[in-house]
C-alpha positions in Angstrom: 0.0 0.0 0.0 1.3 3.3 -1.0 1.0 5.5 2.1 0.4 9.5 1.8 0.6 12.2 4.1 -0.5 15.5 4.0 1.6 17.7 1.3 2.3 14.6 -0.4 1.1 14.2 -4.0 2.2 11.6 -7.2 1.4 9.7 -10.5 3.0 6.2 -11.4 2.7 5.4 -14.7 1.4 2.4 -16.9 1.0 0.2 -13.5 -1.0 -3.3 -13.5 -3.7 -2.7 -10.6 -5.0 -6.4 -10.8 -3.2 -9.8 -10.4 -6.0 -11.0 -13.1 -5.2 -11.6 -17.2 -7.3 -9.4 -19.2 -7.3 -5.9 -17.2 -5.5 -3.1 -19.2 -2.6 -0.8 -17.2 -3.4 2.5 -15.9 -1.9 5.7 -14.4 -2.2 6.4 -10.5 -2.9 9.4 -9.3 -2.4 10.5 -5.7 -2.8 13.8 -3.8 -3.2 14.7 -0.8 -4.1 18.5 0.2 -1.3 20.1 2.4 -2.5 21.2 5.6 -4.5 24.9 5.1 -5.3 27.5 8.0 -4.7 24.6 10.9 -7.2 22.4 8.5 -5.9 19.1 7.3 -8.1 17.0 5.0 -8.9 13.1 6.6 -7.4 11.7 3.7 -6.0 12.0 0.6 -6.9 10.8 -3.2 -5.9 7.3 -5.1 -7.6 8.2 -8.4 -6.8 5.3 -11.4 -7.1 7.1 -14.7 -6.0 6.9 -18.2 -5.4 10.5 -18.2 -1.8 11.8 -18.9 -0.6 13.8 -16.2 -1.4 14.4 -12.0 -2.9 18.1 -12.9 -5.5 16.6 -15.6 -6.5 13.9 -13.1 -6.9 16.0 -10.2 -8.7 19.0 -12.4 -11.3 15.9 -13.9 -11.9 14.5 -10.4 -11.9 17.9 -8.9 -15.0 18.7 -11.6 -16.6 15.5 -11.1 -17.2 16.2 -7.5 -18.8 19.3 -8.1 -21.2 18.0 -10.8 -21.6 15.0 -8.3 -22.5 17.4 -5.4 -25.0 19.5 -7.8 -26.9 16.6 -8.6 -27.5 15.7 -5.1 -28.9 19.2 -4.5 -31.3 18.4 -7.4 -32.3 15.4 -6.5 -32.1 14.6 -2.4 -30.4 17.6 -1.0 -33.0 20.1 -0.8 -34.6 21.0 -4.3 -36.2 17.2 -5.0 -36.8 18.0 -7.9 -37.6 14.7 -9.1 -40.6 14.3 -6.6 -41.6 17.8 -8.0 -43.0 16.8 -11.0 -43.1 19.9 -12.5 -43.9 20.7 -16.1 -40.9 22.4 -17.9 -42.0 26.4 -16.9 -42.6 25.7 -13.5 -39.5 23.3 -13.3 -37.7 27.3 -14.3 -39.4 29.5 -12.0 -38.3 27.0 -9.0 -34.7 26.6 -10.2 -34.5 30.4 -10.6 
C-alpha cells in the first residue's frame, strides 16, 4: 500500500492494478491536500485514470465532484426536484 501524508502528492505510470489476465494498465494518481489555515483534509486521493498527467487527473476528479454534489442538491439535497413533478415552466421558475 502506498501510504500518503499530508503535502504529499504523485502519478506512477502504466502500472498493472490487478493480479487477473485481461485488465488493461493505468496511471495512478495521488494527492493529498497540504495542511490549510490549521485544516488538514482526513485523507487523501488514489484516483486510477487513463489521463496523462497528476494536474489533468486532479482537475477531472476535482470537476466530477462538483457536478456530483450538484446533482445531489437536485435530486435529495434540498430542491427534490424529481418528486416535484413539474412541467418544464414551473421546473424554471423553481430553479430560478
Amino acid at each position: 500500500m502506498l501510504g500518503i501524508v499530508p503535502g504529499v502528492s504523485f502519478f506512477l505510470e502504466d502500472i498493472q492494478v490487478t493480479k487477473q489476465q485481461g485488465f488493461s494498465r493505468f496511471n495512478l494518481a495521488g494527492y493529498y491536500p497540504r495542511k490549510y489555515r490549521g485544516k488538514v483534509e482526513p485523507s487523501g486521493w488514489y484516483l486510477l485514470t487513463n489521463l496523462s498527467s497528476l494536474k489533468a487527473a486532479l482537475q477531472a476528479f476535482k470537476q466530477r465532484s462538483g457536478i456530483e454534489a450538484m446533482f445531489k442538491d437536485c435530486k435529495t439535497g434540498g430542491y427534490n426536484l424529481e418528486a416535484s413533478h413539474t412541467t418544464n415552466e414551473r421546473l424554471i421558475v423553481l430553479i430560478l
